[in-house]
C-alpha positions as CSV (number, residue, x, y, z in Angstrom):
1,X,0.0,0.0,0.0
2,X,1.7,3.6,-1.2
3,X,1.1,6.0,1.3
4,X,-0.4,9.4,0.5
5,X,0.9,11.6,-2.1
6,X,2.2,14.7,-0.3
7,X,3.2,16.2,-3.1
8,X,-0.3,17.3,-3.0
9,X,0.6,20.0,-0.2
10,X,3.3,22.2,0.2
11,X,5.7,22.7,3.4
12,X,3.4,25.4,4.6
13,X,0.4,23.4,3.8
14,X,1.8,20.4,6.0
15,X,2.6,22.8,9.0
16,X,-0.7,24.5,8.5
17,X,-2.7,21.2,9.1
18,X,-0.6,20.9,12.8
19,X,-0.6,24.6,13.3
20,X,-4.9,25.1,13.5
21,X,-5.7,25.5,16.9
22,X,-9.3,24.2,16.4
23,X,-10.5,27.4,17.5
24,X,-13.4,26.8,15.2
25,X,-13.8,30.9,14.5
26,X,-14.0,29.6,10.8
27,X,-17.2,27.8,11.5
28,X,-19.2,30.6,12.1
29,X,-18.5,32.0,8.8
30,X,-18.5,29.1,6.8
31,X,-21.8,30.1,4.0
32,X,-22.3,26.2,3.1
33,X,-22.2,25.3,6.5
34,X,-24.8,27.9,7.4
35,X,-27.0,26.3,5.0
36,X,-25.9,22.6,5.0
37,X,-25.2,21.9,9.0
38,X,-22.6,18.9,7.9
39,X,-19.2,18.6,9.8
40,X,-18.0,17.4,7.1
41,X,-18.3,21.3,5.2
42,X,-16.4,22.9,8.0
43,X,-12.7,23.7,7.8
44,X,-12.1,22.5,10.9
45,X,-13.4,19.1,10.2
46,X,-11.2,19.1,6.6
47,X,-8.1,19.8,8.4
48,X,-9.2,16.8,10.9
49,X,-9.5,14.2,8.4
50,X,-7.0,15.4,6.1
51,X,-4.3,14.9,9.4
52,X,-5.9,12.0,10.2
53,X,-5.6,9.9,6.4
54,X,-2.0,11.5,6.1
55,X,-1.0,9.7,9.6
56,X,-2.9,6.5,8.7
57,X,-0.3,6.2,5.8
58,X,2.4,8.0,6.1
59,X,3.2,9.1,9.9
60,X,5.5,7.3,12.5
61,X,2.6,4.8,13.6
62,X,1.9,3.7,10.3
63,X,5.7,2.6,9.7
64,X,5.7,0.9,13.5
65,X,2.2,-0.7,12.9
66,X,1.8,-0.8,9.3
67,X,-0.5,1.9,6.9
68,X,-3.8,1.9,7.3
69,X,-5.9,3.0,3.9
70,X,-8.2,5.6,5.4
71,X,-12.3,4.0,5.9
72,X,-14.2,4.0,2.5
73,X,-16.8,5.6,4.2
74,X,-15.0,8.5,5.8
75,X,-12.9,9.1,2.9
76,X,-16.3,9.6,1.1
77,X,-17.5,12.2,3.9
78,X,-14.6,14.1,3.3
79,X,-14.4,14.4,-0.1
80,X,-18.3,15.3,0.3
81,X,-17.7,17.9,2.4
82,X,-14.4,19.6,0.7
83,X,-16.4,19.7,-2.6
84,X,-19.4,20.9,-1.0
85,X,-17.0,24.3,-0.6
86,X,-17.5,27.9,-2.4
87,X,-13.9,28.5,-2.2
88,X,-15.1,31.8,-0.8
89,X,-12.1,32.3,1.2
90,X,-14.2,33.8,4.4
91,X,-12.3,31.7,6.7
92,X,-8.9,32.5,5.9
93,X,-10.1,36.2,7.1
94,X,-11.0,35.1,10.2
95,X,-8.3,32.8,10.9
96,X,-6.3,33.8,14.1
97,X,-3.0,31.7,13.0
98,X,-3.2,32.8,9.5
99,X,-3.9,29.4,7.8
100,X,-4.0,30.1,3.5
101,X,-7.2,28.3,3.7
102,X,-8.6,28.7,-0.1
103,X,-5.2,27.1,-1.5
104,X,-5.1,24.1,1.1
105,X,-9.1,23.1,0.1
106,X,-7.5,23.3,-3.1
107,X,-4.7,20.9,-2.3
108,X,-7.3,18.8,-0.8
109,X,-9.2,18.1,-3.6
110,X,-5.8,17.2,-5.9
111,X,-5.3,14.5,-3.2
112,X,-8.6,13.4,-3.7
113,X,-8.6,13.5,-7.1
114,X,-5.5,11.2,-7.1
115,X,-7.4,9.0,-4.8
116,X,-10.1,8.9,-6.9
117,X,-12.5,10.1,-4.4
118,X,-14.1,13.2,-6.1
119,X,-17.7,13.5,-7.5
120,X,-17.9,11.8,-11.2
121,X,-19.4,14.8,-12.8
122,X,-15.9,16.6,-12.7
123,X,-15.0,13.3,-15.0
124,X,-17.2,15.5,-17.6
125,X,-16.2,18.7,-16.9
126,X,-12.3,17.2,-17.9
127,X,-13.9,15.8,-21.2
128,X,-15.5,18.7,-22.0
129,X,-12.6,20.9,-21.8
130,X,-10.3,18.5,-23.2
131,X,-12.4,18.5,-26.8
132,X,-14.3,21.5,-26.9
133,X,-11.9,23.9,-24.9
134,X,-15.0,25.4,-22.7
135,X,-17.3,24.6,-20.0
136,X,-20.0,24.3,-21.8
137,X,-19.4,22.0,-25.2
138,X,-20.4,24.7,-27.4
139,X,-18.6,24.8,-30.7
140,X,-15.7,26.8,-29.6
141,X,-15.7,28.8,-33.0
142,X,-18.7,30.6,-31.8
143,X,-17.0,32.4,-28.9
144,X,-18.1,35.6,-30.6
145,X,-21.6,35.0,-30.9
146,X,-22.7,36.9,-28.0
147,X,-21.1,39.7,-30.7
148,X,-24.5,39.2,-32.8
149,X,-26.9,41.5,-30.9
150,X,-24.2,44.5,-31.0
151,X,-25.8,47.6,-33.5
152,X,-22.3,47.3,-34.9
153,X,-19.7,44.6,-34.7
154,X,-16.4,47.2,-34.1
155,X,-13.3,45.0,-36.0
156,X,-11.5,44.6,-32.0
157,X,-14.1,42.3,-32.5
158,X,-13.0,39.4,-34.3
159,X,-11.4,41.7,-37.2
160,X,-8.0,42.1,-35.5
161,X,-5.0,39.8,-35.3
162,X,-2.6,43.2,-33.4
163,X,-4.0,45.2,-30.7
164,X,-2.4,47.1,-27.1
165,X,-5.3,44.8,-25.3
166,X,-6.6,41.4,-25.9
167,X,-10.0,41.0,-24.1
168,X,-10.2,38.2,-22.8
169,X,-14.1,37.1,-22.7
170,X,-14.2,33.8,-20.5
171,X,-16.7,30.8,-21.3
172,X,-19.6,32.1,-18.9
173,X,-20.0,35.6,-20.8
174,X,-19.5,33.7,-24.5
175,X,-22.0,30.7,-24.1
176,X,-25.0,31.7,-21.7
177,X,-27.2,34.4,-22.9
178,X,-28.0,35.4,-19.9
179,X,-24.4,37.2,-19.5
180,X,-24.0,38.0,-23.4
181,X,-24.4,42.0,-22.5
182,X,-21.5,41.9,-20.2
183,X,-19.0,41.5,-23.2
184,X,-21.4,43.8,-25.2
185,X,-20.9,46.4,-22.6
186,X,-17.3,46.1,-22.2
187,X,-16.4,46.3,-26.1
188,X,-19.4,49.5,-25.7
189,X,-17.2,51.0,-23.6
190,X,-13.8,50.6,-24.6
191,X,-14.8,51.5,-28.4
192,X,-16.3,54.9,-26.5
193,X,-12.8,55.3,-24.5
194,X,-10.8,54.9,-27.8
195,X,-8.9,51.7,-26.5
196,X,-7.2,49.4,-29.1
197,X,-8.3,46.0,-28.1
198,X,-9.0,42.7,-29.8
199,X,-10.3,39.3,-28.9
200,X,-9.3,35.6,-29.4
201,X,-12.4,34.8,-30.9
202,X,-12.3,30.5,-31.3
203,X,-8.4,30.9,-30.2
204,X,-9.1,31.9,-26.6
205,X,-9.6,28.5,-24.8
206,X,-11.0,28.3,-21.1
207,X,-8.5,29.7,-18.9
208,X,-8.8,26.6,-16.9
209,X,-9.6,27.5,-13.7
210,X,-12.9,24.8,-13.1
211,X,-10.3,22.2,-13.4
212,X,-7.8,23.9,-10.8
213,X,-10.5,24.2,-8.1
214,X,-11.4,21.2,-9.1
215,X,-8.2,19.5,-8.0
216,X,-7.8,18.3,-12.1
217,X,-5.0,21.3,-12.6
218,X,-2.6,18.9,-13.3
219,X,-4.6,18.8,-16.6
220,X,-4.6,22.5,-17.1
221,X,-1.2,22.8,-18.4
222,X,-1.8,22.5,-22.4
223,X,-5.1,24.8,-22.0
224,X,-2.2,27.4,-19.9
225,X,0.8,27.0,-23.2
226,X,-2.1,27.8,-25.6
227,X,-3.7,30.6,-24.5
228,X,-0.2,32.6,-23.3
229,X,0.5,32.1,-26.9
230,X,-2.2,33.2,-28.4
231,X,-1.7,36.5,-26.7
232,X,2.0,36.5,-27.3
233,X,1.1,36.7,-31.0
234,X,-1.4,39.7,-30.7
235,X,1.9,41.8,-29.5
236,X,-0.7,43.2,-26.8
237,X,0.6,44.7,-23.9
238,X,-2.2,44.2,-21.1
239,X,-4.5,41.8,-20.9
240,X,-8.4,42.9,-19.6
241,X,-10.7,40.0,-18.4
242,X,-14.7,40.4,-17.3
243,X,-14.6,37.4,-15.0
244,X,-12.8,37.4,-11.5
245,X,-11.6,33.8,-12.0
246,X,-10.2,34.3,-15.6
247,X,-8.8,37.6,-14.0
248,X,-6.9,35.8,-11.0
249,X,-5.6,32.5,-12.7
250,X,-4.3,34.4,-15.9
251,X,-2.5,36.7,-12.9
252,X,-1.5,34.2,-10.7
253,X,-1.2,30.2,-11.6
254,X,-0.3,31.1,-15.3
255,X,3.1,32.3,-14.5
256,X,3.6,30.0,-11.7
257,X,2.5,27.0,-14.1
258,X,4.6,27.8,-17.3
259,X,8.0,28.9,-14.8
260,X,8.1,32.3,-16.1
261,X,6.7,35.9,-16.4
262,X,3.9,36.4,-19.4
263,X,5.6,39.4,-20.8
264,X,2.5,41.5,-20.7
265,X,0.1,42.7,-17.7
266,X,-3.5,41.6,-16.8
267,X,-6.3,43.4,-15.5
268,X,-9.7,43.2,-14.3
269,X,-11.7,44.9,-16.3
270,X,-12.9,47.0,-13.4
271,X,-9.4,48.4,-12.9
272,X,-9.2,49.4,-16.7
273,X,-12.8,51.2,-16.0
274,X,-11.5,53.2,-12.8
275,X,-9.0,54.4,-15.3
276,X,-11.0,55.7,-18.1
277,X,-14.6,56.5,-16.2
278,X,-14.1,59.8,-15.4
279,X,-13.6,60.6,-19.1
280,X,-16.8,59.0,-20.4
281,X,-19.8,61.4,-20.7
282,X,-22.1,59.8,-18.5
283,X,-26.1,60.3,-17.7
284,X,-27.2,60.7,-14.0
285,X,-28.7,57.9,-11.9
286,X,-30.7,59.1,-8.9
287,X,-30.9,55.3,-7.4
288,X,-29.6,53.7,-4.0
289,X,-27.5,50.7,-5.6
290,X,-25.3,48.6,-3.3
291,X,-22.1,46.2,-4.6
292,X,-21.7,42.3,-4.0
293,X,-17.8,41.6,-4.1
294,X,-17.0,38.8,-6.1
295,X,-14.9,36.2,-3.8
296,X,-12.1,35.6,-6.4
297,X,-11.9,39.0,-6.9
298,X,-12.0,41.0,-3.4
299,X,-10.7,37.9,-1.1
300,X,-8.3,36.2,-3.6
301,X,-7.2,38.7,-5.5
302,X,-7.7,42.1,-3.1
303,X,-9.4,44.1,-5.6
304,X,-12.2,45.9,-3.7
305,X,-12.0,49.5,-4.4
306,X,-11.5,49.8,-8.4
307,X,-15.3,48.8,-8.6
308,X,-16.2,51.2,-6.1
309,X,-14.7,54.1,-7.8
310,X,-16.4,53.2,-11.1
311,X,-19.8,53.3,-9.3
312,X,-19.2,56.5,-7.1
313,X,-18.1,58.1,-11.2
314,X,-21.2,57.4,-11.7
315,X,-23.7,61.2,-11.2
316,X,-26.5,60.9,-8.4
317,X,-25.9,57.5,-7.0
318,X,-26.6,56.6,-3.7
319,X,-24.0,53.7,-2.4
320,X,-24.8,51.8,0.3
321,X,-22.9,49.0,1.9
322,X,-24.4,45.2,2.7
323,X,-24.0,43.9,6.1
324,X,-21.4,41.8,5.0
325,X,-18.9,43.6,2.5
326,X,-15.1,44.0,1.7
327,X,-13.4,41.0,3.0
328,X,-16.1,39.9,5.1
329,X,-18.5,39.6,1.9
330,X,-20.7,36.7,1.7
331,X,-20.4,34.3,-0.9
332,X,-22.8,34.2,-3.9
333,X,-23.1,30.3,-4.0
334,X,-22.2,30.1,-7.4
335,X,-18.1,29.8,-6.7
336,X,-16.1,26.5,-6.1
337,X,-17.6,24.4,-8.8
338,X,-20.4,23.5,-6.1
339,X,-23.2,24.2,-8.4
340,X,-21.9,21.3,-10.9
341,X,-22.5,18.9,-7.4
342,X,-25.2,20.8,-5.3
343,X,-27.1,23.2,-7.1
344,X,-29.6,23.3,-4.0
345,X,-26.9,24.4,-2.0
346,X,-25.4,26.8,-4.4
347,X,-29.0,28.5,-4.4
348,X,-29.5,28.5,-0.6
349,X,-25.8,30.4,-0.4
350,X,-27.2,32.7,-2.8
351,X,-30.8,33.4,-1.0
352,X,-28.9,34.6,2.4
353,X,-26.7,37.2,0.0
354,X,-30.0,38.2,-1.8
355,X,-31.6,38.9,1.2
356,X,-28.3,41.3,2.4
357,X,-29.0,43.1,-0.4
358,X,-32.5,44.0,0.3
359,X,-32.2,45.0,3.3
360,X,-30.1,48.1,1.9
361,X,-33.0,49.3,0.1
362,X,-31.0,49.2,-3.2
363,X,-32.9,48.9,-6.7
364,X,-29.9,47.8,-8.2
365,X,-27.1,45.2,-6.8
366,X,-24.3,45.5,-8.6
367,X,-20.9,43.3,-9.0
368,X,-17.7,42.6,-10.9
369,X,-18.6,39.1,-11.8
370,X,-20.6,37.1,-14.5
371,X,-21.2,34.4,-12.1
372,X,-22.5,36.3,-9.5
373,X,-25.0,38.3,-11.1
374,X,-26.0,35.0,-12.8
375,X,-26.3,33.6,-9.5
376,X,-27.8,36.5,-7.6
377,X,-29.8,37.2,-10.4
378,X,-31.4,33.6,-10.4
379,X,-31.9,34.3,-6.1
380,X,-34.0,37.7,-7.2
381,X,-36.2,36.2,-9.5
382,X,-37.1,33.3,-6.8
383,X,-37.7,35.4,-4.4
384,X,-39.3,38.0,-6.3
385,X,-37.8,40.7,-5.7
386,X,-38.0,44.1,-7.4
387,X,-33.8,44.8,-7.1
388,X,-32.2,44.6,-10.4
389,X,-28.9,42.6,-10.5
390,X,-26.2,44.2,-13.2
391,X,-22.6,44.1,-13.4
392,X,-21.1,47.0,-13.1
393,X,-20.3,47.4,-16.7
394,X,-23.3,47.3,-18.2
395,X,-24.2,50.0,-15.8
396,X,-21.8,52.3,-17.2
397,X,-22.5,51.2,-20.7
398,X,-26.2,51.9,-19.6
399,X,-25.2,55.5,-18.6
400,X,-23.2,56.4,-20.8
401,X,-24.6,59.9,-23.1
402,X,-25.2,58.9,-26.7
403,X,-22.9,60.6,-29.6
């Protein structure tokens, strides 16, 4: 019997499983535990078993007594309960011993995956992205469509093969409808602002981020060569993506994964906005509108006030905070690849947030991310709710003074 893979974790991930004082502070703001009372969800619990299996194989009793493979059973509960996790990041904040929670859930999960304890459907999610380069097996040529319902195709869009930007869309805001007018408002925008941009069109790939949280990143490396080269050849100089999780793996795990620097910079497209907004003519709003931060992009990747200034451009808006906001922000329920394994959850997550934002008084909920207006959107329309849920670029498309 081989004992566990601890290639899995780093050095800091190993101390970090001793160092948690069991304080359980993470517990109480834990979103999926809130909604699903399972031990199982909580970090606490995670770190528990995790210790527990490595010990069963590979600690000083196993080589006096022999290894022990850990319980079908409780392997299963695990594995149930570190995939039943947004990824939201909420208890790292809380923390008191400063435990890089979101990466060692992620490190999980690759152990589980090699142990071949991780829900089947991820088995498709692989496939998918393996022959039709997206999340969603759409023909992969027809990135662009969401391009269709523009009054004018501009040629950044799909006419370009040298620009300063590439825009990089993302598989939510190319293949569901529902989040076609996110793209449609960026290109809106920068066309207004004068920007030179292009996009990939059937050459941009998914960045490949489902299959990192998914534990499957060991897979990602081809999608990661492709796509850095497909930019590389555009010339561009920045990179600007719509989607918090393109945004923070095409920053962060793309250099790490290819052992070197990109040779251009990336942006969320919220940071390119707080840039240019105060330059674009732009019609008054006299509405109370509040802001949902995205997880991956205010907790992983410490982007909270670009958004902020970009609404706050914006003439006669009234901003109010949620209860929960900044790095305390809860989770939409749509991050972590839970939806693929509990959509019931995923909308339960979402249902708590909803309700934070009504009780600002907002008409409009606002955030940075396709998902979670997706998400949050879905949680309006259940609860009926009159609060419209936008992304904050198609606000500023929506406001901006015809030529």
């Amino acid at each position: 019997m081989s004992p566990v893979d601890l290639s899995c974790y780093t050095p800091r991930q190993l101390l970090e499983l001793d160092g948690c004082t069991r304080c359980g502070e993470c517990t109480l703001w834990c979103p999926t535990f809130s909604e699903k009372p399972e031990e199982a969800i909580t970090p606490l619990r995670k770190i528990e078993a995790t210790r527990r299996f490595i010990r069963q194989r590979n600690g000083l009793l196993a080589l006096l007594f022999g290894r022990r493979a850990p319980e079908p059973e409780a392997l299963q509960t695990h594995s149930t309960g570190t995939y039943d996790c947004t990824l939201c990041g909420r208890c790292a904040v809380v923390c008191p011993v400063h435990i890089q929670t979101r990466d060692l859930w992620i490190a999980m999960r690759r152990d589980l995956v090699r142990q071949g304890a991780y829900p089947s459907v991820f088995d498709r999610l692989r496939e998918t992205m393996r022959t039709a380069h997206n999340i969603s097996g759409d023909d992969n040529a027809n990135r662009l469509i969401w391009s269709q319902n523009l009054p004018e195709i501009p040629p950044g869009v799909g006419q370009k093969t040298r620009a300063e930007v590439v825009f990089f869309v993302g598989c939510v805001a190319s293949f569901y409808p529902q989040s076609y007018s996110i793209p449609q408002s960026l290109v809106q925008v920068m066309e207004r602002a004068g920007v030179d941009y292009m996009t990939l069109g059937g050459e941009e790939w998914c960045c490949g981020f489902p299959l990192v949280i998914a534990g499957m990143g060991d897979d990602a490396g081809d999608i990661v060569r492709h796509n850095v080269e497909a930019v590389r050849r555009t010339g561009a100089r920045r990179l600007v993506a719509t989607c918090p999780s393109c945004y923070h793996t095409w920053k962060h795990d793309y250099p790490r994964v290819l052992g070197e620097a990109l040779g251009f910079e990336v942006f969320h497209a919220t940071e390119l906005l707080a840039q240019i907004v105060r330059d674009l003519p732009l019609k008054p709003l006299e509405e109370r509108v509040t802001y949902h931060d995205p997880c991956d992009l205010g907790r992983t990747s410490r982007i909270y006030e670009a958004p902020r200034e970009v609404i706050r451009a914006i003439p006669g808006v009234t901003f109010v905070e949620m209860e929960h906001h900044h790095q305390y922000s809860l989770c939409c329920g749509g991050g972590g690849d839970v939806e693929m394994a509990d959509k019931n959850l995923t909308e339960a997550v979402a249902q708590r947030r909803i309700a934070q934002a009504q009780a600002t008084e907002a008409r409009v909920l606002l955030s940075a991310c396709q998902q979670c207006v997706r998400t949050l959107a879905g949680a309006a329309r259940r609860e009926k709710l009159r609060i419209r849920v936008m992304d904050v670029i198609e606000l500023v498309a929506r406001q901006m003074v015809s030529e």
